[in-house]
Backbone as a chain_set.jsonl record, in Angstrom:
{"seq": "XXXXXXXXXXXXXXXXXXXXXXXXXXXXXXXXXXXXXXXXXXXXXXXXXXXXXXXXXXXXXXXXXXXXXXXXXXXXXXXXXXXXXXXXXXXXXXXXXXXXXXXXXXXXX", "coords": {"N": [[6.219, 14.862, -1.009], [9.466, 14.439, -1.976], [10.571, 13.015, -5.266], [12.768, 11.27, -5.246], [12.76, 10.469, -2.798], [11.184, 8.489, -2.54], [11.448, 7.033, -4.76], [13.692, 6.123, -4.104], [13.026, 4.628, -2.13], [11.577, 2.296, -3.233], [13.999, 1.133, -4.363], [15.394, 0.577, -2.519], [14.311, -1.11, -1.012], [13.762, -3.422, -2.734], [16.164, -4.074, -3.741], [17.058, -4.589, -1.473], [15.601, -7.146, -0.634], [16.566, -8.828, -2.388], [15.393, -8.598, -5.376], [15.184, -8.045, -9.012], [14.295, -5.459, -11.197], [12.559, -6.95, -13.132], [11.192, -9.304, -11.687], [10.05, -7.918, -8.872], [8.051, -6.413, -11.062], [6.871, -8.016, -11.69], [5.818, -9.197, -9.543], [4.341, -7.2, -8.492], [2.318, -6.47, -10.436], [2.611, -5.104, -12.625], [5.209, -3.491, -14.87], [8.983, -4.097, -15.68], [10.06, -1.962, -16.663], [8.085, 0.15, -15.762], [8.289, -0.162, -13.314], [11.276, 0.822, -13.265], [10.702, 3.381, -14.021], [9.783, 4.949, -11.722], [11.244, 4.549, -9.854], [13.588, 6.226, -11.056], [12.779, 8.446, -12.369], [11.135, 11.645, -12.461], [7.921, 13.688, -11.957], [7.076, 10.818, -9.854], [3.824, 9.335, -10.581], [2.373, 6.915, -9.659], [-0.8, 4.955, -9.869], [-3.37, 4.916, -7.192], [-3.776, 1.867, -7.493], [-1.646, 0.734, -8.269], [0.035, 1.266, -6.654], [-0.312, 0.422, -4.162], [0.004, -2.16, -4.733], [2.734, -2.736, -5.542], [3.725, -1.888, -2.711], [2.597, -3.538, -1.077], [3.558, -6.733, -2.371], [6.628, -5.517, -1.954], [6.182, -5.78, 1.128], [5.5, -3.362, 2.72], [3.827, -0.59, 3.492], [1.701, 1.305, 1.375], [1.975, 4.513, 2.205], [3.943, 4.11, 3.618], [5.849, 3.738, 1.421], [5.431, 6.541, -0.083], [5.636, 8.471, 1.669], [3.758, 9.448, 2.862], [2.784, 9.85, 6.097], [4.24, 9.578, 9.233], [5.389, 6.937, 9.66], [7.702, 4.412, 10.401], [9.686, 2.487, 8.903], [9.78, -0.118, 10.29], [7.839, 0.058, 11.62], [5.373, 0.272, 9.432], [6.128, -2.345, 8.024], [4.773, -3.875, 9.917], [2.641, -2.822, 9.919], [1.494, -3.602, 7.58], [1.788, -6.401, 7.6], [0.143, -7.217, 9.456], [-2.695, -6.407, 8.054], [-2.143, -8.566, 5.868], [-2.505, -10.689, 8.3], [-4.885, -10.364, 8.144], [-6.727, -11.064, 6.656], [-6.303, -13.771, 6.574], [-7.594, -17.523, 6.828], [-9.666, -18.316, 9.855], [-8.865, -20.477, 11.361], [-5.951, -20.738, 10.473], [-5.0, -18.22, 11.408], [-5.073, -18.968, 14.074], [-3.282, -20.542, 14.499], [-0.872, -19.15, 14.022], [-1.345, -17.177, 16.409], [-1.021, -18.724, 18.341], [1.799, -20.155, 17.627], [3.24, -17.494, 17.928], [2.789, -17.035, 20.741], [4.529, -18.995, 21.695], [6.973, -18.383, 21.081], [7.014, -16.202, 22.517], [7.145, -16.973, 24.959], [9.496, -18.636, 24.868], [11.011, -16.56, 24.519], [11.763, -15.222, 27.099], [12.214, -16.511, 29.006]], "CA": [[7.463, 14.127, -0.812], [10.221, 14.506, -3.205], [10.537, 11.974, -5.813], [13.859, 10.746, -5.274], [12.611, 9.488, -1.62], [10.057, 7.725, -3.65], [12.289, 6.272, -5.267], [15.087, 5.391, -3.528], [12.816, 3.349, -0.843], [11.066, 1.324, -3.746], [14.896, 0.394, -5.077], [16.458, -0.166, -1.415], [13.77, -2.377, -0.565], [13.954, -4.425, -3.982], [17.338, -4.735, -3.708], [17.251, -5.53, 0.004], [14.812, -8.225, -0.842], [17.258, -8.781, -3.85], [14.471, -8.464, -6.381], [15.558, -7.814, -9.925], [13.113, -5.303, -11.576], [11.59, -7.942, -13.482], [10.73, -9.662, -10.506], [9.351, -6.673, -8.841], [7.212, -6.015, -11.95], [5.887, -9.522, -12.047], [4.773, -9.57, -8.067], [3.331, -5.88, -8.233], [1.349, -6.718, -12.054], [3.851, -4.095, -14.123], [6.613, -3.693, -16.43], [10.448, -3.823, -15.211], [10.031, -0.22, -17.364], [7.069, 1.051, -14.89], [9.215, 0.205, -11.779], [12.255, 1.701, -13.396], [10.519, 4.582, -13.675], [8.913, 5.109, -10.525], [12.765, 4.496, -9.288], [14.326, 7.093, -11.562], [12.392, 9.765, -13.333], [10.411, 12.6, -11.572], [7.827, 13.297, -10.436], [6.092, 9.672, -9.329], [2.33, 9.572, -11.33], [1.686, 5.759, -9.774], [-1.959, 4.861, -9.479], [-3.141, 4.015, -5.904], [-3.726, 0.796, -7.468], [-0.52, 0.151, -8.825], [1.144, 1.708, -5.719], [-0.908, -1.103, -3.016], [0.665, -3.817, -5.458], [4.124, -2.631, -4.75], [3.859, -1.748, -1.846], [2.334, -5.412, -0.956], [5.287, -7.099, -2.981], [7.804, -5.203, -1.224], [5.878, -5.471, 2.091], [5.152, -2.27, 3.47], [2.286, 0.072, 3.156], [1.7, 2.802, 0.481], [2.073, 5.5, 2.621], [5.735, 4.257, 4.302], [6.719, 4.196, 0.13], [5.371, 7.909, -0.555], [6.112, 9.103, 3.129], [2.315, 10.381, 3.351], [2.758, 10.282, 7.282], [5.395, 9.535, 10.176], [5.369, 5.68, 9.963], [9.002, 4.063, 10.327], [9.623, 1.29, 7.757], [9.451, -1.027, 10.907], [5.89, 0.303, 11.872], [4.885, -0.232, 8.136], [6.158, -3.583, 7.847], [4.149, -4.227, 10.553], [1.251, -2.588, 9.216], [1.639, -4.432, 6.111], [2.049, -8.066, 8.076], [-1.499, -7.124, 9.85], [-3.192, -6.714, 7.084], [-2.295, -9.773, 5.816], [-2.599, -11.627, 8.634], [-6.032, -10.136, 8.628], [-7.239, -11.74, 5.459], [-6.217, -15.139, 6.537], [-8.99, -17.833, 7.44], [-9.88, -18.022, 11.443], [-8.143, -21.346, 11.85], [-4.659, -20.226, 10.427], [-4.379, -17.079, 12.314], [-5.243, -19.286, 15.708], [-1.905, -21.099, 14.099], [-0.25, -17.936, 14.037], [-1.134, -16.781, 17.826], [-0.511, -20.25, 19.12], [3.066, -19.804, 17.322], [3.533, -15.935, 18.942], [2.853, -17.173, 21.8], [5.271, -20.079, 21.875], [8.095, -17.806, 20.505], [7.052, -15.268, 23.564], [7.399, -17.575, 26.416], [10.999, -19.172, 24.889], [12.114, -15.226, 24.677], [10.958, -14.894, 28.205], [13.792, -17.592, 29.495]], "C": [[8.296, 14.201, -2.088], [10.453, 13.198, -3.98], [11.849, 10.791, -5.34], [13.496, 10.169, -3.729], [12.035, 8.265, -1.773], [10.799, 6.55, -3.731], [13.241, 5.496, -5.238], [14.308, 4.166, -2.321], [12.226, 2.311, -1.98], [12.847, 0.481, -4.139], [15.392, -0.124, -3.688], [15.629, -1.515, -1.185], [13.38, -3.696, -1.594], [15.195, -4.826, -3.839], [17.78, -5.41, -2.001], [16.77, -6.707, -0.129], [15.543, -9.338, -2.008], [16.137, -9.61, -5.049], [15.233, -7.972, -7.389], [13.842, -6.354, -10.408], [12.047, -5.95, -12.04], [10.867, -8.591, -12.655], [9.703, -8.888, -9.832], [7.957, -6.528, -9.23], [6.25, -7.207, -11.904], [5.042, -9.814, -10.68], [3.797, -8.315, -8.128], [2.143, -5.73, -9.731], [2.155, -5.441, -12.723], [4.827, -4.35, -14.516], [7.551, -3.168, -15.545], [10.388, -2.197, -15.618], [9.625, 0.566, -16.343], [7.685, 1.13, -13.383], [10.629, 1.01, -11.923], [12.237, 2.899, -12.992], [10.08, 5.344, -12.48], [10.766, 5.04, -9.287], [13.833, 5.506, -9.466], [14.039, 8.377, -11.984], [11.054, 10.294, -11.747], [9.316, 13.309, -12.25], [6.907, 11.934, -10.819], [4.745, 9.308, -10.155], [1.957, 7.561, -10.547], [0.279, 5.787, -9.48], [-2.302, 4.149, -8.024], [-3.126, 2.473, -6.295], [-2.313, 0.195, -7.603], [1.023, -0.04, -7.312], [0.941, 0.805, -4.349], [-0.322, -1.823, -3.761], [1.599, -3.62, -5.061], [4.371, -2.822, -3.897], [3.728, -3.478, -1.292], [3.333, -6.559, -1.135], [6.19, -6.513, -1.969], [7.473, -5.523, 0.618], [5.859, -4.654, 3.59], [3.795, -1.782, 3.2], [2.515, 1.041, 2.372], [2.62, 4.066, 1.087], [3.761, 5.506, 3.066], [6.481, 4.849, 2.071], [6.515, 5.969, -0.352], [5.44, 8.958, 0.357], [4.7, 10.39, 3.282], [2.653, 10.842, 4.768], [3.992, 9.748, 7.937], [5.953, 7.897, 10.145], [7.118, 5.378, 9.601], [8.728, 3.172, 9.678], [9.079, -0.004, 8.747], [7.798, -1.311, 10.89], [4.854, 0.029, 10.394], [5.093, -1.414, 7.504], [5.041, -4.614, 9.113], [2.768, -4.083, 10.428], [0.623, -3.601, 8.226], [1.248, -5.925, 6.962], [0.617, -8.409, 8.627], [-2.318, -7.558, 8.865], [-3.58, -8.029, 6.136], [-2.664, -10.782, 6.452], [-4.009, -11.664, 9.043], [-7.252, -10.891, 7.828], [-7.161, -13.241, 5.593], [-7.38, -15.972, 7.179], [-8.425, -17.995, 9.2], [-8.826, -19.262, 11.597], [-6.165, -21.049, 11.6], [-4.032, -19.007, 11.36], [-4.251, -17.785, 13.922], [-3.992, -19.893, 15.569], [-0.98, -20.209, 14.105], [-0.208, -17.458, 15.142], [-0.586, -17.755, 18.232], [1.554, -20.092, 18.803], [3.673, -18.733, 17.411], [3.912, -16.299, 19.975], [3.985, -18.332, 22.4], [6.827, -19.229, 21.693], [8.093, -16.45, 21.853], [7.77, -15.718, 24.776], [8.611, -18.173, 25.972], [11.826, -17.31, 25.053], [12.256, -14.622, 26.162], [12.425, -15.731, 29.621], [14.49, -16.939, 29.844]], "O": [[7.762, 14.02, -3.182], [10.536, 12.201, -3.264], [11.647, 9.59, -5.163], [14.174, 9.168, -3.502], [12.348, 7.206, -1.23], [10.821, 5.5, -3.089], [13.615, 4.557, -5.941], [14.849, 3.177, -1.827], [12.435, 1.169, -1.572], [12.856, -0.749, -4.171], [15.817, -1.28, -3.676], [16.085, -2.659, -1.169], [12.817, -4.729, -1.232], [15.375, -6.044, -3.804], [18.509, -6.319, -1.604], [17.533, -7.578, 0.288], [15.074, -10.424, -2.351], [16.116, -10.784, -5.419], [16.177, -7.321, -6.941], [12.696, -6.443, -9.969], [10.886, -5.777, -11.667], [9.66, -8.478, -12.871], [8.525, -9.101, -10.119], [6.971, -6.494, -8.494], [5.032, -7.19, -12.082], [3.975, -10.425, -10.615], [2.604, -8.424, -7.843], [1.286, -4.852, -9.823], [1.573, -5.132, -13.762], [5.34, -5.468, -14.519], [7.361, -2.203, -14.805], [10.691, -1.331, -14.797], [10.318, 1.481, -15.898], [7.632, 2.046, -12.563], [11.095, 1.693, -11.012], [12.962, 3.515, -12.211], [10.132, 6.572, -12.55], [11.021, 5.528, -8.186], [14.711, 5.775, -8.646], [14.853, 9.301, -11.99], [10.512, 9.768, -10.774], [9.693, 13.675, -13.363], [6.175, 11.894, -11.807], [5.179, 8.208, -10.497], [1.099, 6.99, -11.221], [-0.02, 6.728, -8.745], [-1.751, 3.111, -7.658], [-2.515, 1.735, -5.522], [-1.989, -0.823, -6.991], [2.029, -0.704, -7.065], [1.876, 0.531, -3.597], [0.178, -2.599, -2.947], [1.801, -4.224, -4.008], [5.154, -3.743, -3.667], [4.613, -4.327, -1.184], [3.827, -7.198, -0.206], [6.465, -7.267, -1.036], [8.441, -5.499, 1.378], [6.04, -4.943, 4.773], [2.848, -2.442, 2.773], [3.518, 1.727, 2.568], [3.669, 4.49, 0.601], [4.574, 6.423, 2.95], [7.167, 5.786, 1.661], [7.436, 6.553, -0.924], [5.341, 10.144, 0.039], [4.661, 11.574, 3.619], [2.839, 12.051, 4.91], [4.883, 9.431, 7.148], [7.045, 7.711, 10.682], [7.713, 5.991, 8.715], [7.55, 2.813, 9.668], [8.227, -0.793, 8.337], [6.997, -2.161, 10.5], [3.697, -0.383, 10.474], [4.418, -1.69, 6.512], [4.723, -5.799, 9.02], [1.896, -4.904, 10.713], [-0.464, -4.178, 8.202], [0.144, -6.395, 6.689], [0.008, -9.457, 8.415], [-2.669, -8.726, 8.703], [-4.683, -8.436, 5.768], [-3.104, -11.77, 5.865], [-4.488, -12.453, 9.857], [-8.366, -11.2, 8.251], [-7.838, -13.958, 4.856], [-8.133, -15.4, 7.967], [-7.291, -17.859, 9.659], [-7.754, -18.869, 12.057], [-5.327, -21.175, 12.493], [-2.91, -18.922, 11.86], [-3.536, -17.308, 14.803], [-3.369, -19.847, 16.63], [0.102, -20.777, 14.251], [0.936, -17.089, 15.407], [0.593, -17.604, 18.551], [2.378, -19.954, 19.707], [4.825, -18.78, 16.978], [5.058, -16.113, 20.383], [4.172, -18.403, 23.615], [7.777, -19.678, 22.334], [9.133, -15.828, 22.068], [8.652, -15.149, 25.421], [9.184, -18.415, 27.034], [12.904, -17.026, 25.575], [12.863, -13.562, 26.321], [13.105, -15.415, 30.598], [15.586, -17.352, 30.224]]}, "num_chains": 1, "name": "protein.A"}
């Protein structure tokens, strides 16, 4: 993937989020510098670790930021939201269907 795709989805979706770099740097554990760069200069070098923190922070998945495979930003925000909601304890997530399901049957009207 060329860098500049790289790059341009870590800044749209910081500034969509309206994240400052600093910000950014402080949810993903790096330096306003290390996201600069990863924004501007070519080619990319992040570590998978560094690149799951971002990604996480920004909430998508690795792969939507380095366009490994086909995933649409949607389908990777969705990925991403799984994940999380996969980690949560059993009683919160039943708080989470219960509140799907309530938001299904009013769209349903």
């Amino acid at each position: 993937m060329a860098q500049n795709t790289f790059g341009a989805r870590i800044k749209a979706l910081r500034t969509e989020k309206k994240l400052t770099l600093d910000q950014l740097g402080e949810l993903s554990g790096t330096s306003k510098s290390y996201i600069w760069e990863l924004e501007n200069k070519a080619p990319p070098r992040p570590s998978a670790e560094k690149l799951s923190e971002i990604a996480k922070a920004l909430g998508v998945t690795a792969d939507y930021l380095i366009g490994s495979d086909d995933t649409t930003r949607k389908e990777a925000e969705d990925i991403a939201f799984f994940r999380q909601y996969s980690g949560l304890p059993d009683e919160t997530r039943k708080h989470l269907r219960d509140m799907a399901d309530s938001l299904a049957k009013m769209t349903k009207k």
